[in-house]
Structures are given as C-alpha cells and as structure tokens.
C-alpha positions as CSV (number, residue, x, y, z in Angstrom):
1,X,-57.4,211.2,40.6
2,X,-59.5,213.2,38.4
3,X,-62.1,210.0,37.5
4,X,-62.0,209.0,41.0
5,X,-65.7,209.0,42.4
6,X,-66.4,209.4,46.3
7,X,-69.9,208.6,47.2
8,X,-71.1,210.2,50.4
9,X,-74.3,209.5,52.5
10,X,-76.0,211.7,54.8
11,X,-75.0,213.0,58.2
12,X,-71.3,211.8,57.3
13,X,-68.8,213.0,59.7
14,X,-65.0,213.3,58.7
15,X,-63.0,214.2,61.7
16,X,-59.7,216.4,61.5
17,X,-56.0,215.2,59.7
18,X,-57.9,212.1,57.9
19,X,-56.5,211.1,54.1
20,X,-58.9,210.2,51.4
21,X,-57.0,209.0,48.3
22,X,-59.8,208.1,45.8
23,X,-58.3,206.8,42.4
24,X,-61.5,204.8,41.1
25,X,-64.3,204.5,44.0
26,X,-65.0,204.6,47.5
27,X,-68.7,204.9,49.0
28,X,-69.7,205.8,52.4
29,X,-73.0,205.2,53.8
30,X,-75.4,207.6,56.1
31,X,-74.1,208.0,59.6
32,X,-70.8,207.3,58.4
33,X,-67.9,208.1,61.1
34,X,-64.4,208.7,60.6
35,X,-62.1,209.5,63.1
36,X,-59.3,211.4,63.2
37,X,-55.8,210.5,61.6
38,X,-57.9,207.6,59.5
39,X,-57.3,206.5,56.2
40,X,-59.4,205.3,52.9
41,X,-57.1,204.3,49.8
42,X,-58.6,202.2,47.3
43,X,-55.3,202.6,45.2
44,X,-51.8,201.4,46.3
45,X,-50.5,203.5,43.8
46,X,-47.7,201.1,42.2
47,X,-48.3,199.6,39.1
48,X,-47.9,195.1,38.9
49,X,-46.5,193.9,35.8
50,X,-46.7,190.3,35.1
51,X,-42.8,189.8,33.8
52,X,-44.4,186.4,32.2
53,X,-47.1,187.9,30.2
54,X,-46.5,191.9,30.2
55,X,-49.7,192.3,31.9
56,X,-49.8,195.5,34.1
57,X,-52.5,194.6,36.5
58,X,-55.0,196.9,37.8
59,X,-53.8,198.8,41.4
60,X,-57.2,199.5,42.6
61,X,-59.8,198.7,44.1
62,X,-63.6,200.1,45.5
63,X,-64.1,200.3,48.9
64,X,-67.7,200.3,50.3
65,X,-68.8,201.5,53.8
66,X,-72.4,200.3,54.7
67,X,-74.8,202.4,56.6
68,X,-73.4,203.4,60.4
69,X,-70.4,202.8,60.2
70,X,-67.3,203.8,62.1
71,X,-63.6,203.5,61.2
72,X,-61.6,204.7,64.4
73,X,-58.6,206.8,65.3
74,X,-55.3,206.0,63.4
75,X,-57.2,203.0,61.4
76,X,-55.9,202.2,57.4
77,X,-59.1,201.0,55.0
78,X,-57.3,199.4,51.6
79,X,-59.3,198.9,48.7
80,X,-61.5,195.9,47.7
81,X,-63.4,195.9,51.3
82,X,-66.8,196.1,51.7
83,X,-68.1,195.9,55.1
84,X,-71.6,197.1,56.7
C-alpha cells in the first residue's frame, strides 16, 4: 500500500524470492536476517465485518523485528508480532 511504512535498520540482509506486503507497518532491527522464500505480512488482506454491528474491523497489524534477528527459510511472520 502506498501509506504502508517499512522501517529498516542497518546491515539488514534480505535474501532472494522473499515477499514483503506492508499495508500499515513493519520494522526491522540492525542485523536483521531474512532468508530466502520468507514472508512479512502485517495485512491479511480481507476485510471483517461484524454482521451484528456493521463494524468492518481493521485487517492489519504492525510487526516489529528486534535487533539480530533471523527469520529462516520458507518461514510466514503475520502481523501483530513483536519479538527481539
């Protein structure tokens, strides 16, 4: 999305064939590692109405990636994590 903002420390390293869907906010932390064929989504994409109360709730979520972290081959991150 357009207003999505990805935050991105230093010495981040992205490997190959990895999806990044960033509809409201995901944040990375130095020494970040993501390996190959990995995915970030803070968004699930669908929106929730409430049929009782015609609420349409909100589909997304932040996701925040502490300092050194490493998300490994073939791995799904879903929004409203936060992990160090």
């Amino acid at each position: 999305d357009i207003f999505g903002v990805f935050d991105i420390g230093a010495n981040t390293l992205i490997q190959q064939h990895c999806l990044i869907g960033c509809y409201k906010y995901i944040k990375v932390g130095k020494s970040f590692c993501m390996a190959h064929r990995s995915q970030l989504l803070d968004s699930n994409l669908h929106w929730l109405v409430d049929s009782d109360t015609k609420i349409v709730k909100r589909f997304s979520k932040s996701i925040i990636c502490g300092d050194y972290c490493w998300i490994c081959t073939n791995s799904l991150v879903l929004g409203g994590g936060e992990f160090a």
